[in-house]
C-alpha positions as CSV (number, residue, x, y, z in Angstrom):
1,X,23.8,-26.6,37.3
2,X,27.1,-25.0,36.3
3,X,28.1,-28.3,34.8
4,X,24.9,-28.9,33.3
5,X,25.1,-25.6,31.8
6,X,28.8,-25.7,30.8
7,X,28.4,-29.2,29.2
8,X,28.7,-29.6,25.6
9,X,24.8,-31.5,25.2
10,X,23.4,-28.5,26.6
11,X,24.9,-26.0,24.6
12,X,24.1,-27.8,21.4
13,X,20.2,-27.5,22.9
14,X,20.7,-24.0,24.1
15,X,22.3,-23.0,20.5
16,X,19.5,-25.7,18.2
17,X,18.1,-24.1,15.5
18,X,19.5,-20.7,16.2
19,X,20.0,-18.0,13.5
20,X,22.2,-15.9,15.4
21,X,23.2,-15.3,19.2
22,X,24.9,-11.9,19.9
23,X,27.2,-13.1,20.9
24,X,28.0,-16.9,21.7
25,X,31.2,-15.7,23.6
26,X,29.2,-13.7,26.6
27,X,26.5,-16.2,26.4
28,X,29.2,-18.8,27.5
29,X,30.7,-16.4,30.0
30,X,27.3,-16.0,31.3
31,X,26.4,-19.7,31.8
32,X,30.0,-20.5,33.4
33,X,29.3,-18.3,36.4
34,X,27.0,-21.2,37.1
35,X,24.0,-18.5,38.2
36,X,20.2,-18.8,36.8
37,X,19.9,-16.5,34.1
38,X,17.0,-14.3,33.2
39,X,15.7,-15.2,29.8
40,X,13.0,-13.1,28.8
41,X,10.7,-13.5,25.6
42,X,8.2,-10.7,24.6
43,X,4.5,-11.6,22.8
44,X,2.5,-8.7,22.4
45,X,-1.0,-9.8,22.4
46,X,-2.3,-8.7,19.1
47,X,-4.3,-11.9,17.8
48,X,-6.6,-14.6,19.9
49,X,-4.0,-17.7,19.1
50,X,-0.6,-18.7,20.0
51,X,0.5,-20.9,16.8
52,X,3.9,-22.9,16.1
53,X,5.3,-19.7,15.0
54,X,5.3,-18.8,18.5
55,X,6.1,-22.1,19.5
56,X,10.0,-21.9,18.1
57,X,11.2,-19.2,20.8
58,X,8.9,-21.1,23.4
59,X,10.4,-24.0,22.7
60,X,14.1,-22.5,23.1
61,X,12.6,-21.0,26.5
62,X,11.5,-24.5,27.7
63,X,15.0,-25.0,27.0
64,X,16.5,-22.9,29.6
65,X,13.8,-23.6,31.9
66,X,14.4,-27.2,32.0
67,X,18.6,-26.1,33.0
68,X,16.9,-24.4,35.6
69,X,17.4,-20.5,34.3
70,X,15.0,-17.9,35.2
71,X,12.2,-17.1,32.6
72,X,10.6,-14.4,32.2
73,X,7.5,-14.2,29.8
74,X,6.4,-11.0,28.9
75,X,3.4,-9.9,27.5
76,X,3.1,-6.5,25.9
77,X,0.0,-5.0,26.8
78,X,1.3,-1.6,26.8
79,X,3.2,-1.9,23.5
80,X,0.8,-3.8,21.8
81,X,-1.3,-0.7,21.5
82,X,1.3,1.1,19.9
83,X,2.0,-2.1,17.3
84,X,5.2,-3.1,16.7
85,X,6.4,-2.1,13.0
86,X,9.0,-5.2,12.6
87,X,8.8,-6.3,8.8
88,X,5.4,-4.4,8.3
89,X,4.8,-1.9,5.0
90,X,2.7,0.4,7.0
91,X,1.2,0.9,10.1
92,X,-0.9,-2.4,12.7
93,X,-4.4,-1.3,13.2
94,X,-5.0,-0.3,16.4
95,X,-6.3,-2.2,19.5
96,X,-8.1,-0.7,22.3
97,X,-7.2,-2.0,26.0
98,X,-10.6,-4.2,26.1
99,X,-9.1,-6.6,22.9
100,X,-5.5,-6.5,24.3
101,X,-6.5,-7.7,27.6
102,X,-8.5,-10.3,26.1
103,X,-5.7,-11.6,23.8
104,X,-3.2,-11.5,26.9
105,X,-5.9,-13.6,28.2
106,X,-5.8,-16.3,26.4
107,X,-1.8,-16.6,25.9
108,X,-1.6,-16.9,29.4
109,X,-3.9,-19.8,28.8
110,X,-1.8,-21.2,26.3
111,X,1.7,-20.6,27.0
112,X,1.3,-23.4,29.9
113,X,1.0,-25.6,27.2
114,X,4.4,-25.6,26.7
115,X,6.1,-24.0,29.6
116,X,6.1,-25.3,33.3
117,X,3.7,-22.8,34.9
118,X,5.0,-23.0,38.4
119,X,8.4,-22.5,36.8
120,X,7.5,-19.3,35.0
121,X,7.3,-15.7,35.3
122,X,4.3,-13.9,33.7
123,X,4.8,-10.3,34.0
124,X,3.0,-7.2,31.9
125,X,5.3,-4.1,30.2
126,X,2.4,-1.7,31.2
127,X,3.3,-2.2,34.9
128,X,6.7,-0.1,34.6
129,X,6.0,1.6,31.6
130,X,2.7,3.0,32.9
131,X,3.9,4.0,35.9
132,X,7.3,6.0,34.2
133,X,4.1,8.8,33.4
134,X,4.7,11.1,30.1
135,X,8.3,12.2,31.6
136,X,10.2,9.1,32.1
137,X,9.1,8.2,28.6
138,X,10.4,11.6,27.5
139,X,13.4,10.8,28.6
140,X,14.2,7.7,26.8
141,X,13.1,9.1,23.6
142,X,15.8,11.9,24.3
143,X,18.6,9.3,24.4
144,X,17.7,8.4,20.9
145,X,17.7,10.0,17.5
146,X,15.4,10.1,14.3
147,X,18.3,8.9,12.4
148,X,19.0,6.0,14.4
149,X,15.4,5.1,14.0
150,X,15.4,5.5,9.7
151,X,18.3,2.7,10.0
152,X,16.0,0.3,10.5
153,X,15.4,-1.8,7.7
154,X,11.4,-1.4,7.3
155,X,10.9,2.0,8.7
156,X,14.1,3.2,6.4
157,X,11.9,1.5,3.1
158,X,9.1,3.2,4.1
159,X,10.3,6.6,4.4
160,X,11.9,6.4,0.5
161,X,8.5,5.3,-0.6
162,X,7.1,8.4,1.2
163,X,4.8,5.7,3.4
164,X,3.5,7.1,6.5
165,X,5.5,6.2,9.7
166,X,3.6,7.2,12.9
167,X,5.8,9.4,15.8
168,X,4.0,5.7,18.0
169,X,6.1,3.3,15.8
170,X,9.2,5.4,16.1
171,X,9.2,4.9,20.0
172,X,8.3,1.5,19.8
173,X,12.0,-0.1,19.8
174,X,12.7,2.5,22.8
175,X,10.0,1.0,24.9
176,X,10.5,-2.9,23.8
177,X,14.1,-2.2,24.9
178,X,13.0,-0.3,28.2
179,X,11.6,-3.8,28.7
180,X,14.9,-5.4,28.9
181,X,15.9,-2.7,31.6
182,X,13.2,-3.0,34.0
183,X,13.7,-7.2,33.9
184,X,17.4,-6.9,34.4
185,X,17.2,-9.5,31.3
186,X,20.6,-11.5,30.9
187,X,19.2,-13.0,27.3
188,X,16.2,-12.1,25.0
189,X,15.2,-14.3,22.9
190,X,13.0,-13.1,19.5
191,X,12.9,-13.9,15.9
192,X,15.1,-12.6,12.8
193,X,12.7,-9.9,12.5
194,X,13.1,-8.4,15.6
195,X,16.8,-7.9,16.1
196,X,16.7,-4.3,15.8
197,X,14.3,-4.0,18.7
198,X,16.7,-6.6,20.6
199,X,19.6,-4.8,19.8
200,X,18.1,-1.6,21.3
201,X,17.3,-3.6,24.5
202,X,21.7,-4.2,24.6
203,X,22.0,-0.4,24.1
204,X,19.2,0.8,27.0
205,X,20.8,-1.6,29.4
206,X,23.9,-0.3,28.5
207,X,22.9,3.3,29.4
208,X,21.4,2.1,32.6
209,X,24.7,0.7,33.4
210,X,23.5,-2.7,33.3
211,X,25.4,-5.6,31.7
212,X,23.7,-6.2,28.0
213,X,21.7,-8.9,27.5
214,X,22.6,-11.5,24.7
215,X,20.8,-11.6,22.1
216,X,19.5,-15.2,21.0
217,X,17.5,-14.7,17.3
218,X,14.9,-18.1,16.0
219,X,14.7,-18.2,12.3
220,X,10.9,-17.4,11.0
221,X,8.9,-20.2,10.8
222,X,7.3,-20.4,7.1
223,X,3.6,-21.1,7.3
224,X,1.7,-24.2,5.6
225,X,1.6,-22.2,2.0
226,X,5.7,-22.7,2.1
227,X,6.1,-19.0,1.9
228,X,4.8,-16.7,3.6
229,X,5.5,-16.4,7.4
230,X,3.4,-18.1,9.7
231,X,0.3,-15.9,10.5
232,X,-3.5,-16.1,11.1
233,X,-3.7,-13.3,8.4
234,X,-2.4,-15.8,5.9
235,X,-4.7,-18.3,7.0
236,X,-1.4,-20.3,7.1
237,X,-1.0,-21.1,10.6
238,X,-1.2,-24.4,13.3
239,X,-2.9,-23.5,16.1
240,X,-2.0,-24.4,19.9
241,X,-5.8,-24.7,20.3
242,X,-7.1,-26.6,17.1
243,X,-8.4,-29.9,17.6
244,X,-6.1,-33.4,17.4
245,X,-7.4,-34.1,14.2
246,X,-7.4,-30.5,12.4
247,X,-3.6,-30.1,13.7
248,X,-2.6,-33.7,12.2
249,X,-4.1,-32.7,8.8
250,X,-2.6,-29.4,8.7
251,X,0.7,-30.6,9.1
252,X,0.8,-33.5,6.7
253,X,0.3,-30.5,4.3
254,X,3.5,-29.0,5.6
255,X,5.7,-28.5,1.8
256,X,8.5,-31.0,1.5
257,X,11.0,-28.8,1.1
258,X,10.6,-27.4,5.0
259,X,10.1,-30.4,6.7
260,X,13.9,-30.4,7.9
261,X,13.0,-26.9,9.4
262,X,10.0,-28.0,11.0
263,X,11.9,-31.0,12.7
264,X,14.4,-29.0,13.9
265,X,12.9,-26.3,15.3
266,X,9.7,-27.7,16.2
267,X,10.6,-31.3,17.4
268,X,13.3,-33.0,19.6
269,X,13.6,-35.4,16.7
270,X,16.9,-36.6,15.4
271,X,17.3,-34.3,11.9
272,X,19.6,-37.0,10.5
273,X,17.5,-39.9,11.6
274,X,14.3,-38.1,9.7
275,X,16.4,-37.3,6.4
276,X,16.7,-40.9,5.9
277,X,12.7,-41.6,6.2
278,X,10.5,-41.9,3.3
279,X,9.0,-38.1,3.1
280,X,5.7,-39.2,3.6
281,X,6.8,-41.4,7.1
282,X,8.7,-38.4,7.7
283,X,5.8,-36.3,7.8
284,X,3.5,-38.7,9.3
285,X,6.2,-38.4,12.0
286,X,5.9,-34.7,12.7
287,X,2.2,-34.7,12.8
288,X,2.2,-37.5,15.5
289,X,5.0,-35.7,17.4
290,X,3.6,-32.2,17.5
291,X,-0.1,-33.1,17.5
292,X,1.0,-35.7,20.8
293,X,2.6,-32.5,22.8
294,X,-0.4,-30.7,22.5
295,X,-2.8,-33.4,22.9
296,X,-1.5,-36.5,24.2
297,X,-0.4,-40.3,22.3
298,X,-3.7,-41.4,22.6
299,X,-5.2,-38.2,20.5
300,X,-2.4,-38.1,18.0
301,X,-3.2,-42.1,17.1
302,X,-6.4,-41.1,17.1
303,X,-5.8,-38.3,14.4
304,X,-3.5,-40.7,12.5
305,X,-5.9,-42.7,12.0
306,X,-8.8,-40.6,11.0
307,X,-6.0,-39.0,8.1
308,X,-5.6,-42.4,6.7
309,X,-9.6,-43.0,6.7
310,X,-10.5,-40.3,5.0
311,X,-7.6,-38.6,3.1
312,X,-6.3,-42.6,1.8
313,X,-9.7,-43.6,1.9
314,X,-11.0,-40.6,0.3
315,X,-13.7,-41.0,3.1
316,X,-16.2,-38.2,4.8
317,X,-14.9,-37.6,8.5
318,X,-17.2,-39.1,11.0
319,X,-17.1,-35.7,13.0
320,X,-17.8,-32.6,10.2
321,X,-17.9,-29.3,12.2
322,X,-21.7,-27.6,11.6
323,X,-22.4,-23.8,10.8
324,X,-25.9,-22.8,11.2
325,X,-28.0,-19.9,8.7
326,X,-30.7,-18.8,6.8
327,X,-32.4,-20.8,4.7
328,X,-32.1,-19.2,1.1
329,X,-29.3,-18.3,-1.9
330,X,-26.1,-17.4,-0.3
331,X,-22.9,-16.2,-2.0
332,X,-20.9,-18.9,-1.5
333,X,-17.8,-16.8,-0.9
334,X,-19.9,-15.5,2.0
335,X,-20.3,-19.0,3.4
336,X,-16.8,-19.3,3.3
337,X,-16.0,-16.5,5.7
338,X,-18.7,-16.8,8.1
339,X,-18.1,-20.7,9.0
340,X,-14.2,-19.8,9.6
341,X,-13.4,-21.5,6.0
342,X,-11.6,-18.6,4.7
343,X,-9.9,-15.9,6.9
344,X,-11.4,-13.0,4.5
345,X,-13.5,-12.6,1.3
346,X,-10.1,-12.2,-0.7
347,X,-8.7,-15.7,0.3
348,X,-12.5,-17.2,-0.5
349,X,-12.7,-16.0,-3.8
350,X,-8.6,-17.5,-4.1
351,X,-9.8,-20.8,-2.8
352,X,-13.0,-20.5,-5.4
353,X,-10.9,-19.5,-8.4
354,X,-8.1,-22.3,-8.1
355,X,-10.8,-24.9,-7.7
356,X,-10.2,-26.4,-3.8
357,X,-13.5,-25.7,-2.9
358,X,-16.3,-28.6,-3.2
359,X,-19.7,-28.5,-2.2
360,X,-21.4,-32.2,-1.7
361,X,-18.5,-33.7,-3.8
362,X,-19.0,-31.5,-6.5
363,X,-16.3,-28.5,-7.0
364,X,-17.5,-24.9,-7.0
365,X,-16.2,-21.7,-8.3
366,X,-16.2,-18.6,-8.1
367,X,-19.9,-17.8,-9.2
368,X,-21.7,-20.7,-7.3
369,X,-23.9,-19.8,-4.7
370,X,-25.4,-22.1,-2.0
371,X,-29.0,-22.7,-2.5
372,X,-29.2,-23.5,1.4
373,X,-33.0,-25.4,1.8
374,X,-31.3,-29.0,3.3
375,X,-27.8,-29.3,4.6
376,X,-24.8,-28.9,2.1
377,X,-21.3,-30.6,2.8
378,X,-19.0,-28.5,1.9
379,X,-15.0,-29.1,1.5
380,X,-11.9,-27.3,1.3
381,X,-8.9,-28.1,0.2
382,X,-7.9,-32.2,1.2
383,X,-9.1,-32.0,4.6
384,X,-11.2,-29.0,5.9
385,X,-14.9,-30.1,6.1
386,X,-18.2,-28.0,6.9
387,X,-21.3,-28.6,6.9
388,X,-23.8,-25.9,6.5
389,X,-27.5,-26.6,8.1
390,X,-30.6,-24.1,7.4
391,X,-32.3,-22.6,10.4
């Protein structure tokens, strides 16, 4: 393995895509003792679905899984109630233990998807941080100060805007960072967003007179819209779970100008190879390529095919999901957000007001209303069909 390791091909797939690694020069002092490493990645469960924004540090983890390092996935059912504060302008909503251990759930579930599950260590921050009880956590809070805290980027905006910042989110970095302690972690990996929590896991293991763990940052992945990062919130997101042919769609929407990032971070692909396709092969490309790791060839043909039919074609999909109500006038904003349409009644009434919304090939706005007495086909955007069936 120390070879492997070592060699200059694995490097260049240990270091793919990275934004920054803290630093390169231990991370190759670590591999050249030629002894599996612990790489540990955090998720706290705070949403149902793993989705390709997740997938960039899982990929990196397969990664190092496949040179036959240790890896350590860790789910963050004790911080997750907390909320981590990374890039937020005000405080997560709170989650009681019944929806935490539901989400962690399900990304057990999913993670497999991309990692080899006899290779992989699932483990849970509430085993070591319950059991520290009110003192040990007293204690690491003692090691740091407010001011160190207000030096983070997002907590430091807050307090000049007089925002509230809950004494829970203040401790949050202290306990991600315990994390890295009780795992021993030689690497963490995390997004661009989290490298102050990262950072504080170096410091903690530090203290503990441990050797720090490096710290290996993923760019953010930029959601469908182009802009915004990728989040259910946004309604912006590719699923692990959504179906072959709802996953090719969404990503032959992906914007032009980010398929390079998509490719590199989300694909094996050759970046040069895909600069000199066509951008439309180039996206067909991706779609097939992601859409066949989560689903097989055989489904991702499948998909192909059923884009060209009815987005060339301009064609009806032969399967259209149902959604089942009343018979009677609904707001059709309403409609929206109960068949899963629109994430919220804000994003309905944005789909409604820049015209993507069509019911039975006709478009709607904002002050249409579904007279619902015999099914209505409604569509959104290029490629999201409903249809809506009285009851």
């Amino acid at each position: 393995m120390n070879g492997m390791t070592s060699s200059t091909e694995a490097w260049q797939k240990i270091t793919r895509g990275c934004a920054e690694v803290i630093s390169e020069k231990e991370l190759r002092a670590k591999l050249e003792k030629g002894n599996p490493l612990r790489i540990k990645l955090g998720v706290d469960p705070t949403a149902p679905d793993l989705h390709l924004g997740h997938l960039v540090a899982l990929r990196k983890l397969k990664t190092f899984q496949e040179l036959g390092h240790q890896i350590e996935f860790l789910i963050g059912d004790f911080t997750a109630r907390i909320g981590d504060p990374s890039g937020r302008s005000e405080a997560r909503p709170k989650l009681n233990a019944q929806q935490v251990w539901a989400y962690a759930k399900t990304y057990q579930e999913q993670v497999f998807r991309v990692l080899d599950k006899e290779k992989t260590h699932v483990v849970f921050n509430s085993t070591w941080l319950n059991a520290m009880g009110i003192e040990g956590i007293f204690d690491l809070q003692r090691r740091k100060s407010v001011a160190q805290m207000l030096k983070r980027a997002d907590f430091a905006k807050r307090y000049e805007e007089d925002q509230h910042i809950s004494l829970l989110e203040l401790v949050y970095p202290i306990l991600q960072g315990y994390d890295s302690v009780a795992l021993q972690a030689d690497v963490e990996l995390g997004g661009t967003d989290q490298k102050f929590n990262l950072l504080m896991g170096r410091e903690l293991q530090i203290e503990h007179a441990q050797e720090p763990q490096v710290v290996m940052m993923m760019p953010l992945l930029e959601g469908l819209d182009g802009v915004k990062k990728m989040s259910k919130s946004f309604g912006n997101y590719v699923a692990f779970n959504d179906p072959p042919n709802e996953m090719f769609g969404k990503l032959m929407s992906v914007p032009d100008a980010l398929m390079p990032k998509y490719f590199e971070l989300l694909t094996d692909c050759d970046t040069n190879a895909m600069n000199k396709l066509h951008p439309r092969d180039a996206k067909v490309l991706l779609a097939r390529t992601i859409t066949t790791d989560f689903h097989g060839a055989n489904a991702a043909i499948d998909a192909a095919e059923e884009f060209r039919r009815v987005f060339s074609n301009k064609e009806v999909p032969e399967q259209v999901p149902e959604f089942q109500t009343f018979r009677g006038t609904h707001r059709l904003s309403d409609i929206l957000v109960a068949a899963s349409m629109a994430p919220s009644k804000k994003e309905a009434h944005r789909l409604l007001n820049q015209g993507a919304v069509e019911m039975d090939g006709k478009r709607a706005g904002e002050k249409d209303a579904v007279d619902l007495q015999a099914p209505v086909l409604i569509q959104v955007g290029k490629r999201r069909f409903v249809r809506v069936v009285p009851i």
